[in-house]
N, C-alpha and C positions, 0 to 999 in steps of 0.2 A: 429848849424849843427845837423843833425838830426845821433843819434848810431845806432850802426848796427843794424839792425834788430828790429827801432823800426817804422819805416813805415809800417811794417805789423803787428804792434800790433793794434787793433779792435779798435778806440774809445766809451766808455759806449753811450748808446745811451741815447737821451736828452727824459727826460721827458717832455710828452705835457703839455701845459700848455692852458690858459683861451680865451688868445690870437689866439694861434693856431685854435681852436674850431671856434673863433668868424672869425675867414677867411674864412675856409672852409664851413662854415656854413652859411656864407654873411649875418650876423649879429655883433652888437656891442658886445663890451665885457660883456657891462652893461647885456644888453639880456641874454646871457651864463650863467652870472652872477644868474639872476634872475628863467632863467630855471633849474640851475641844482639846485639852493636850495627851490624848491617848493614856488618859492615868486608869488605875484601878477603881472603884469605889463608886460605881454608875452599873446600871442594868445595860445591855443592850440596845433595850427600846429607848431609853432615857436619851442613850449615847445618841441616837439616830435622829431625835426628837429634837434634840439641842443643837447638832450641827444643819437640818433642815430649817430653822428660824436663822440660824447666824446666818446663811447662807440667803434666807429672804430678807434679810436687815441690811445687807449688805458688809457683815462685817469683817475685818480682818485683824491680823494678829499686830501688835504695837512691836514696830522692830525693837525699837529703845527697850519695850519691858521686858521683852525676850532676850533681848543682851543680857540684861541685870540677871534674869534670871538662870542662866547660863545656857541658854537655846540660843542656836542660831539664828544671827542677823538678816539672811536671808539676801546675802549682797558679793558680789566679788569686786574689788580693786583693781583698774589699771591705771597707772602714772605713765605720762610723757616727758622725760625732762630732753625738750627738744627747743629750739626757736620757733616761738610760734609763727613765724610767717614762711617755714617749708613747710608744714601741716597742712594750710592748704591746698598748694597743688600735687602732693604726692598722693598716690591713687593707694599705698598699699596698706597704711593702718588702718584708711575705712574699709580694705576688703579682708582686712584679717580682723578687725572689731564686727563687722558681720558673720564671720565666720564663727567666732565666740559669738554673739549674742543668739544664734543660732542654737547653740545647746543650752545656755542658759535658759532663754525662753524656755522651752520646751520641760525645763523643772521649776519655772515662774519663781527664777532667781533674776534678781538687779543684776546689774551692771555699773559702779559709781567709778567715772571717767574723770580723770584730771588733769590739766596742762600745767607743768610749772618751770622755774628760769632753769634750774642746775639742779645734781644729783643731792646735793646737799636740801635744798627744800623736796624732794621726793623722799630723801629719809626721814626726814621733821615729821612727814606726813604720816608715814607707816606706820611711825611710833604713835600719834596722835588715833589713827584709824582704830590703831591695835585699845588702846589707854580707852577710849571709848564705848567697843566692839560695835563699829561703824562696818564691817566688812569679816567674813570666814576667812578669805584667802586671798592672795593677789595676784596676778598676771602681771610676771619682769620683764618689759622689754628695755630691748637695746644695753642687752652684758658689754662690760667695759672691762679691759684689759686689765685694770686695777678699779676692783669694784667693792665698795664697801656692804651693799644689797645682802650677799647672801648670807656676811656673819650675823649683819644686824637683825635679817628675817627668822634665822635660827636662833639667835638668842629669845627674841619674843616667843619666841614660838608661833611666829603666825605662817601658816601653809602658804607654798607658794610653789608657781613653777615660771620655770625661767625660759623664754621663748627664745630662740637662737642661742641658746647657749653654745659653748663646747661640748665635743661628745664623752668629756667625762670629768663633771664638774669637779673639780678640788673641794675634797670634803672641809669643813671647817668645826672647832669646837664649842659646842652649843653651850651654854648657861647653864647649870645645875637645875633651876626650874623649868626650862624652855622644855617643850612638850616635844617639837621636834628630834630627835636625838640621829638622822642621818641627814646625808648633804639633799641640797632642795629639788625636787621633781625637774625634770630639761627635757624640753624638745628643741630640737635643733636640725639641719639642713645641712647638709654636705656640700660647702663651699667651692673646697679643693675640686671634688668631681665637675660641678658645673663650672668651674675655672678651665679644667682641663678640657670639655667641650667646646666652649668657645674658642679656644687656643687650637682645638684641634680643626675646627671651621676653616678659622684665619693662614693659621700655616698653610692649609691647604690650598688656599686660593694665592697664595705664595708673600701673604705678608710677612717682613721680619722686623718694619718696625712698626711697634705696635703701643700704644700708651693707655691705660687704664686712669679715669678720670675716676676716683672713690668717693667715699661718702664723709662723712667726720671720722678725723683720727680719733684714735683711742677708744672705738666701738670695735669688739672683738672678731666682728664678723667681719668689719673693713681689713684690719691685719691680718683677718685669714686670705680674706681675697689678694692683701699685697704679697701676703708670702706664695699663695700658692700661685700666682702669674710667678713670681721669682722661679719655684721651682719646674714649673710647667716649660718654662722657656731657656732653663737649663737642661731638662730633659731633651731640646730639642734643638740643645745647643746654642741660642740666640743670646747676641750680644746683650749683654744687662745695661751697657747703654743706649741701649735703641728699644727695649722691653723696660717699663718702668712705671710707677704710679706714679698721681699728684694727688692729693685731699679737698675736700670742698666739703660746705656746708648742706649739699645735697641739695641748693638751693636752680632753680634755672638761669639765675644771677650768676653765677662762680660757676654754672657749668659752662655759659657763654664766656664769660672769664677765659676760663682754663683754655677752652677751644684756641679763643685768637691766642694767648701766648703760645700754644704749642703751634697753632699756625704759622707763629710770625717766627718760629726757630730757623735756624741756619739748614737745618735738615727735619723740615715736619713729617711727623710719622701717617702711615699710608693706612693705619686703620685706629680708630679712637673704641675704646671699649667704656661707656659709662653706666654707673653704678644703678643710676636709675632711668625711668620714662621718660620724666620732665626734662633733665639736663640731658639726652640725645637728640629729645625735639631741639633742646636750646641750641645743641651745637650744629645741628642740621643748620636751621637758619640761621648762623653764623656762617657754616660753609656757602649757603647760597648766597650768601649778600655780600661773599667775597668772590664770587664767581666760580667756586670749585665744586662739582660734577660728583655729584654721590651716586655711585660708587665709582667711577670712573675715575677719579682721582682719589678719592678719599673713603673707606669704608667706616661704615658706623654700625652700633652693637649696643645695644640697651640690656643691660641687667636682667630688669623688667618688664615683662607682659604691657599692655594696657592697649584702650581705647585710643591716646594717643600715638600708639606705636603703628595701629593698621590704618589710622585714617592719613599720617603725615605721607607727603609726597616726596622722598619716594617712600615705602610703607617699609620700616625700621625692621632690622633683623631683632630676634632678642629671646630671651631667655625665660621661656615660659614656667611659669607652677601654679597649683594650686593654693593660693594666697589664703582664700576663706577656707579650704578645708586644713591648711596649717592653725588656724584662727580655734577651729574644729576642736581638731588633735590635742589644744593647750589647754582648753577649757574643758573636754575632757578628762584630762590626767589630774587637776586640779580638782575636781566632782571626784574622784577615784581616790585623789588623797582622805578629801576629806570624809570619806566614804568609811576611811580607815586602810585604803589599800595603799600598798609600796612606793617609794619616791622612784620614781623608775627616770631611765633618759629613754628616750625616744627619739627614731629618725624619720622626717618628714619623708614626706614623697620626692624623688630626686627630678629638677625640674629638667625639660628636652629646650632643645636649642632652635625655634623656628626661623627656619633662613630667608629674607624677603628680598626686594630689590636694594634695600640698602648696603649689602655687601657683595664684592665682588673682586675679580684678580686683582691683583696689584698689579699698579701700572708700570712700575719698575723693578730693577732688583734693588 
């Protein structure tokens, strides 16, 4: 017996299928078949005929049967193995995930996006991705200093390019089946140089002690940035204890954290440089709820571009780039591998330094 009121619930409607086509069409299925995957064995007209009904039926291609049948899944992969509660206020994966979905669209390719605890459930995945053909290729963020990613992407053989990487990844040896046989596509950003820019700001305004608030250890782009503050401020002579990193979770928790402990030192430093948007807003209102005067006392330096960097008062110096068109660049190279062309590295756009009221002389030597 049917419950009340469930006669007038809608039933989903059926997807067309092969069959459907090949009726309306007054053609075999085999036909249909042969037309919609650009095979031999159809007229012209036939071809034209068969794909003008799919396209009135509404139908489209079954990822699943196209896996099996060794055509593309029609998807690219990206994994987070991040804590999910700095995802939300960090501005810069949604504008480099729009920067990919951006080219993706545009060849009416997926995009299957996932958040997981640690690098370890991000490889589980790959493999499961790969074992399935749930996805062509993947998009690597965030390379680790010891990174298991790019042996196990080559062994599979599943295309990949690695976004920030180093500018010359360490090849690794692939599997005797793995389809891949060189090291995996990189796009990557010139650390060192935007390091050197903001070092060159700050000295100039006559800061010498300077402290860099970073991101998570063991992300290879945070020990580029601690080495190259190392080397930048050996260049320019400064004491390596008053030039120094600390780590955080990138979070605006531990960036207010870090702030007061480096506040409350015997000798706090005259300009904080942090990794990202969120943790500079954090330490600004830290400084002001301690009564300290940005810039007048204290200079600040955000990494990062954003929305919160030009509205906060005073409006944050910081490190601009092109985040979506990085986004761009990786989803590109990845379309190009699987295109059949070259694992290539590539270098983003190097990002400029916009100076605000947040930074200023040092108030002392």
């Amino acid at each position: 017996m049917t419950a009340p009121g469930e006669a007038a619930r809608p039933k989903p409607a059926r997807r067309p299928t092969i069959k459907d086509i090949a009726r309306r069409a007054g053609v075999s299925e085999s036909a249909v078949s042969f037309a919609l995957n650009d095979r031999p064995g159809v007229s012209q007209d036939t071809r034209a005929r068969v794909r003008r009904v799919a396209e009135e039926l509404g139908w489209q291609a079954n990822s699943a049967a196209r896996a099996l049948s060794g055509e593309r899944a029609g998807a690219l992969g990206l994994v987070l193995a991040r804590p999910a509660q700095t995802l939300g206020v960090e501005s810069f994966f949604l504008q480099l995930v729009s920067g990919i979905q951006e080219v993706l669209s545009a060849r009416k390719i997926a995009l299957l996006f996932q958040v997981v605890e640690d690098l370890g459930t991000e490889c589980a995945l790959y493999r499961r991705w790969w074992a399935e053909r749930r996805v062509d290729g993947v998009l690597v963020v965030d390379p680790r200093t010891e990174d298991p990613r790019p042996e196990l992407l080559t062994a599979l053989g599943l295309p990949a390019v690695v976004i920030g990487g180093p500018a010359a990844p360490a090849a690794v040896a692939p599997h005797p089946d793995a389809a891949a046989q060189l090291p995996l596509a990189t796009v990557w950003a010139d650390d060192a140089k935007a390091m050197a820019r903001i070092l060159d700001h700050l000295y100039g305004l006559g800061h010498r002690h300077i402290v860099h608030v970073a991101g998570l250890p063991g992300l290879a782009h945070t020990e580029r940035r601690i080495r190259s503050l190392r080397t930048e401020a050996a260049l320019r002579g400064l004491d390596a204890r008053h030039v120094r990193s600390v780590t955080t979770d990138y979070s605006d928790a531990e960036g207010a954290e870090a702030t007061r402990r480096l506040l409350d030192a015997a000798r706090p430093p005259t300009a904080i440089i942090y990794d990202n948007d969120v943790m500079a807003v954090a330490g600004t209102a830290v400084a002001a709820g301690r009564g300290i005067p940005v810039p007048a006392a204290l200079s600040i330096v955000a990494w990062d571009d954003s929305a919160l960097c030009r509205v906060t008062h005073p409006r944050l110096t910081a490190l601009v780039r092109d985040t979506p068109g990085f986004g761009r660049l990786a989803a590109q190279e990845l379309l190009a591998v699987l295109d059949g062309g070259p694992h290539r590295t590539v270098q983003g756009e190097l990002p400029h330094l916009e100076a605000r009221e947040s930074t200023g002389p040092c108030p002392h030597d």
